[in-house]
N, C-alpha and C positions, 0 to 999 in steps of 0.2 A: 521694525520688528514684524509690523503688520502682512505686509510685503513678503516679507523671508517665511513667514509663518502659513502663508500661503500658498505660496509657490512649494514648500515642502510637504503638507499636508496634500497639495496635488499632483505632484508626483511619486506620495505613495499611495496614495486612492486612485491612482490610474484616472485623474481629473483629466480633462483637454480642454475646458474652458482659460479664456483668460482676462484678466483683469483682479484685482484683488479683491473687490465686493463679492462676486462671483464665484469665485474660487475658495472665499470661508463658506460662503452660502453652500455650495457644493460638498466641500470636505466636511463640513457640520450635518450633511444630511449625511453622508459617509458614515461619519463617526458615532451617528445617534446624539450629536450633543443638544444638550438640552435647550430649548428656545431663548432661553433668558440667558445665557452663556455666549448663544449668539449673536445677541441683540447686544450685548455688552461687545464683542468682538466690532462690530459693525460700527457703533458707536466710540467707540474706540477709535477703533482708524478715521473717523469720517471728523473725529473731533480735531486729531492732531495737523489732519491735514489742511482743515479752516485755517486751524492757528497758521500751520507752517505759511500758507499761501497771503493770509493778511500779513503777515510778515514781509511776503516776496514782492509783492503789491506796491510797498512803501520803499521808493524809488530814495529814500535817506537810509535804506538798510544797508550796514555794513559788511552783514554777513546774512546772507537770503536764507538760511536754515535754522538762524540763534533766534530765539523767542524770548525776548526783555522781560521777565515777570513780574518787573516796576512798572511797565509802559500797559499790563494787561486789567482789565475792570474785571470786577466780582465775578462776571461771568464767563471771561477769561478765564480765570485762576480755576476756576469750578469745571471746564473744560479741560482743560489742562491736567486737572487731579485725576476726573475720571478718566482721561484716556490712557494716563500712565497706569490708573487700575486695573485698566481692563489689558491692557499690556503685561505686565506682571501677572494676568490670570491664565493669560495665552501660554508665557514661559512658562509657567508651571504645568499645564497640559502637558507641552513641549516636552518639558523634564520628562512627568513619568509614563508620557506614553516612549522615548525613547532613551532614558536611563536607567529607569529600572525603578 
């Protein structure tokens, strides 16, 4: 989502950077969003993508994308929640800046 939310956010702000840290950094300066909105996007992505990659790591993973939420410690789980928060916060932007 982080990704997709990126890449759209910069191709309607006329962005030409790339990479996705970069490109919310840019389209949040765009958009005036507000620092802590940001800093939750940021964290967001950067959370999921730990997870995903300790995943990828673990040469017994079956599926390199599936994240076990039995196999993850407290501070897993706490990663995990916030990053799908901050995901859900994104969609929501999403929504009503191009739903209505």
């Amino acid at each position: 989502l982080f990704v997709d939310a990126a890449r759209l956010y910069a191709l309607a702000h006329g962005i030409g950077v790339t990479g996705t840290i970069e490109r919310l950094d840019a389209a949040a300066g765009a958009m005036r969003v507000p620092a802590h909105e940001l800093a939750a996007w940021r964290y967001g992505f950067e959370a999921l993508q730990r997870l995903r990659l300790q995943v990828q790591c673990d040469a017994a993973a079956d599926n390199p994308n599936l994240v076990a939420l039995d196999a993850l410690g407290a501070a897993g789980r706490e990663q995990l929640r916030q990053g799908v928060r901050a995901a859900r916060l994104l969609q929501q932007r999403i929504e009503l800046d191009y739903h209505g």
